[in-house]
N, C-alpha and C positions, 0 to 999 in steps of 0.2 A: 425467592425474594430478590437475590443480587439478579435476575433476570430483568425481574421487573424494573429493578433502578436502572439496570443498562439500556433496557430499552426507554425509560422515561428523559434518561441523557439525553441518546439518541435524536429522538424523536424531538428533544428542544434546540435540540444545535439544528436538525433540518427543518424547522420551524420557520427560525429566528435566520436561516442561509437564505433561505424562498423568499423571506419580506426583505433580508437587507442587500441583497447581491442578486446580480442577474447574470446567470450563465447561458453559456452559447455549448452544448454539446454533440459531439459529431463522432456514427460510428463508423470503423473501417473496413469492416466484415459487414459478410451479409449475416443477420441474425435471425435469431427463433422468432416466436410473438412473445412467449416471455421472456427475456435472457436471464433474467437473473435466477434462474431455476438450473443448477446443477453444479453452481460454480465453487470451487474446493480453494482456487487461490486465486486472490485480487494483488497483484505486482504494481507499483505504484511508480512511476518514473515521474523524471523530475523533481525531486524533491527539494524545495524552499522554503518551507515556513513551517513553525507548528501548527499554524490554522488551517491546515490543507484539511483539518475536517468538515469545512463549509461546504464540501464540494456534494457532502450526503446528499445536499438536496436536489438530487436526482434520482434517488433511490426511493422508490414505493415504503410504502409504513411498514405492509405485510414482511416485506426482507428486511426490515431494521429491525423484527421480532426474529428472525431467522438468526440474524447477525447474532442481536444479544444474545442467544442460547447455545451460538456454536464456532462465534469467531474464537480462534485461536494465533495470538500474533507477539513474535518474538520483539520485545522493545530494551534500545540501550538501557543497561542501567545507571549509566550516568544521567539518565533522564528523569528515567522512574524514581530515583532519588532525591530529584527534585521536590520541594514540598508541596507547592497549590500543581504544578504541571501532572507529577509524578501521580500525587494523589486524585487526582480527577481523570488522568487515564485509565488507573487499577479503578473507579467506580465504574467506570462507562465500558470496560473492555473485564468481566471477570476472571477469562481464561489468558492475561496477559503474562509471557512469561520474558523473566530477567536475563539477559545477555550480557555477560563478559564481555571485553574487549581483548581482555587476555586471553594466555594460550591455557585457555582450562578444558573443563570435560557442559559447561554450559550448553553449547551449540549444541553437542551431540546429542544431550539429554533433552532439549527442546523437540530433536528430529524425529528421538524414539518416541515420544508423547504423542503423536498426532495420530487420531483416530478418522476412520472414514468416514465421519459427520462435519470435520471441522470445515470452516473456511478459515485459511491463512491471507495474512494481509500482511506484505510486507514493499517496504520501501527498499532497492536491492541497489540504493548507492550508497548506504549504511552512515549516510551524512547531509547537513541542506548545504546548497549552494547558495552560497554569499552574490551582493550585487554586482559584482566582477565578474563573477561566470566560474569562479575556481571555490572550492572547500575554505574552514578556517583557515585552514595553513598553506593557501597559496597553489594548489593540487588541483588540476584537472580533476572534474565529477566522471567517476567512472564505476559501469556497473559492477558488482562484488561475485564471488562466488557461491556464497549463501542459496544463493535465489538458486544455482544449479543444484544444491545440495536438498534443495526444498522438492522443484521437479522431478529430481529421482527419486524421492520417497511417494510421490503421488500418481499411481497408478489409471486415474482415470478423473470424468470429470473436466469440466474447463476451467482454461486459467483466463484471466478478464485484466487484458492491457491498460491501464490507465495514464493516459499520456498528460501530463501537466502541462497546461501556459503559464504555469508559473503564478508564484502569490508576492511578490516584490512587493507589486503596488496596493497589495492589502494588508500586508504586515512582514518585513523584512529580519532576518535574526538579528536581535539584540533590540528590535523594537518595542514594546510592551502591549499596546494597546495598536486595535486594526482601524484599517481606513473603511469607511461602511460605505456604503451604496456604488461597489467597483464593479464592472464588469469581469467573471472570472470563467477560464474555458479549458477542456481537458477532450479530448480524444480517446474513443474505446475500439480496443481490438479484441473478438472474441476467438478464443483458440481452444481444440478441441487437444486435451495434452498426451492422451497416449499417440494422436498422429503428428501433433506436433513432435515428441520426443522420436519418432520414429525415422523421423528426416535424418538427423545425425547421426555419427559414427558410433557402430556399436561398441566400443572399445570404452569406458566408462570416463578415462582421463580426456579423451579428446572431444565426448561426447558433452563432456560438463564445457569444457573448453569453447566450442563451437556453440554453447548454449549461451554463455557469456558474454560470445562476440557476438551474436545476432539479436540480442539485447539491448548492447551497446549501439549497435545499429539503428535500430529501434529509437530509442532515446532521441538520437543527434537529428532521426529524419520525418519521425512521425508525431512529435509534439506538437500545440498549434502555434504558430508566430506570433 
């Protein structure tokens, strides 16, 4: 039953994305004919807005049933406690788990959960960037460690780049209500992750390290203008 209301979410937010927003999407790998068949983690850069989930409507029906049955995606719980936010994430996402800010045992416990059917979806600047180009508090947007910590639990499978143009001009944080009929555009890079992780240092510190910085990378040169 919570399958089914996640996917009936689902499927009304990429609905209602298809009629109100017209996107431009561009991939940078060469891909399968399906891509969306095998992928374990969706990495979200650029992050702006809560509404970044308009962007579904590029995703076939059949993986929005896939999703609902087997995403698994760590979210703030400063968020999730939010009341209309919090509460229509945990409808739409039932395998959503709580995150700490603090120094607790949350993260770890999230890490050991994840089984070889999930798809993880995570945002890995653990924050939106404001219209200035910096965090709330004035901070360079920079990517986190998490997202390595995620990589080396996931043995196989692709990971699927999602590079943000940004949602400023459809709903900016601390705005309430979006701007409809915008043009919005995002960049996909498909990566195979046991050869991806193989490129780096086998040494586990400098391996997550080097995982970090080629993200960061990533971010500043492969989103769309």
């Amino acid at each position: 039953m919570r399958r089914l209301l996640a996917f009936f979410i689902l499927s009304l937010v990429t609905i209602l994305s298809k009629i109100l927003y017209r996107g431009h999407f561009q991939w940078l790998d060469p891909i399968p004919a399906y891509p969306w068949k095998n992928i374990r983690l969706m990495v979200f850069l650029n992050h702006t807005s809560l509404y970044e989930l308009i962007f579904s409507k590029v995703l076939p029906f059949r993986y929005l049933w896939h999703l609902a049955g087997h995403f698994n995606i760590p979210g703030a719980d400063i968020t999730l406690k939010r009341p209309f936010v919090g509460t229509f994430w945990k409808l739409m996402i039932p395998n959503l788990a709580s995150i700490s800010r603090k120094k607790d045992d949350t993260w770890n416990h999230y890490l050991r959960s994840l089984r070889p059917t999930d798809v993880v979806m995570i945002a890995p600047e653990g924050r939106m960037k404001r219209p200035n180009g910096l965090d709330k508090y004035g901070k360079p947007m920079t990517v986190r460690a998490g997202i390595a910590d995620i990589i080396e639990v996931i043995d196989d499978g692709v990971m699927l780049l999602c590079l943000s143009g940004g949602l400023h001009h459809v709903q900016a944080p601390g705005q309430l209500f979006p701007r409809l009929f915008k043009k919005i555009q995002m960049n996909f890079s498909y990566i195979d992750i046991r050869s991806y992780k193989a490129q780096f240092p086998e040494q586990l510190r400098d391996r997550k390290f080097a995982i970090v910085k080629d993200l960061q990378r990533r971010l500043e040169t492969d989103c769309p203008s």
